[in-house]
C-alpha positions in Angstrom: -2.0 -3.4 8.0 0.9 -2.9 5.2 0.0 -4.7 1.8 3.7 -5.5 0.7 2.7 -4.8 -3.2 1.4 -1.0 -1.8 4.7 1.2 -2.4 3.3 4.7 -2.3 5.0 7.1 0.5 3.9 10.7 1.3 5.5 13.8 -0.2 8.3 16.0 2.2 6.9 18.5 3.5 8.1 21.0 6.1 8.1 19.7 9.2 6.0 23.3 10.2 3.1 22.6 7.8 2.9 19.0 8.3 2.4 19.9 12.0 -0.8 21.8 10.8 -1.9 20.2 8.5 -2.3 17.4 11.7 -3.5 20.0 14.1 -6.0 20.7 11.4 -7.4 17.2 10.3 -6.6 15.9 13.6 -4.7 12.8 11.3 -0.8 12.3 10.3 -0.7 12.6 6.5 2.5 10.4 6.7 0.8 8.2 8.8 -2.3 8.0 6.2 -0.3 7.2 3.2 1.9 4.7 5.0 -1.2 2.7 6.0 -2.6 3.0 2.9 -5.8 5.2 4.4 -7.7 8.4 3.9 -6.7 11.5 6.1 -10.2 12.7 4.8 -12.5 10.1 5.8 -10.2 7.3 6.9 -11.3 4.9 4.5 -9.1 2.3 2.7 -7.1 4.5 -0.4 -5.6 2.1 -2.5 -7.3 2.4 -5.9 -6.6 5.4 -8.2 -7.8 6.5 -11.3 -4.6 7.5 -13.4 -1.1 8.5 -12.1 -2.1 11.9 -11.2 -4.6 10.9 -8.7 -2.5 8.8 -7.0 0.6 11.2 -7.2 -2.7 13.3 -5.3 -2.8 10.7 -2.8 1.3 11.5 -1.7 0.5 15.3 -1.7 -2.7 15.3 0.1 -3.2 11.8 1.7 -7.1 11.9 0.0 -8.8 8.6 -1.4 -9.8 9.0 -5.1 -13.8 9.5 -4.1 -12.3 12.7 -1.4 -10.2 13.8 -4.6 -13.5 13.8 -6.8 -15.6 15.2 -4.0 -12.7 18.0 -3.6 -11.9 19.0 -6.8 -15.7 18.5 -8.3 -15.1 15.4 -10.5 -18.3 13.2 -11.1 -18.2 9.8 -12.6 -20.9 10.9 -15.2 
């Protein structure tokens, strides 16, 4: 379900590499950032850290914890 305050919509990619990046994850990334969801691990991605992970989120369509698992940020 939409939340009507959630305004983020995913990058443009080609439509080539969108296509695998599907095939690959076996999720749209489109479709993930639309419903506000992780292509990673399908949970709910709608709280970022800063501006930059959530400018992430539109590239890769990761929740913040799949960004920090991914890039090797810890909360220490």
């Amino acid at each position: 379900m939409k939340n009507p305050q959630y305004s983020l919509s995913a990058t443009l990619k080609h439509p080539e590499i969108e296509a695998m990046l599907s095939k690959i994850t076996g999720v749209s990334r489109v479709g993930a950032v639309a419903e506000a969801s992780c292509a990673t691990c399908s949970g709910e991605a709608t709280s970022f850290r800063d501006a930059v992970s959530r400018k992430e989120y539109t590239i890769s369509a990761m929740c913040q914890t799949c960004q920090d698992d991914f890039f090797g940020i810890s909360e220490d």
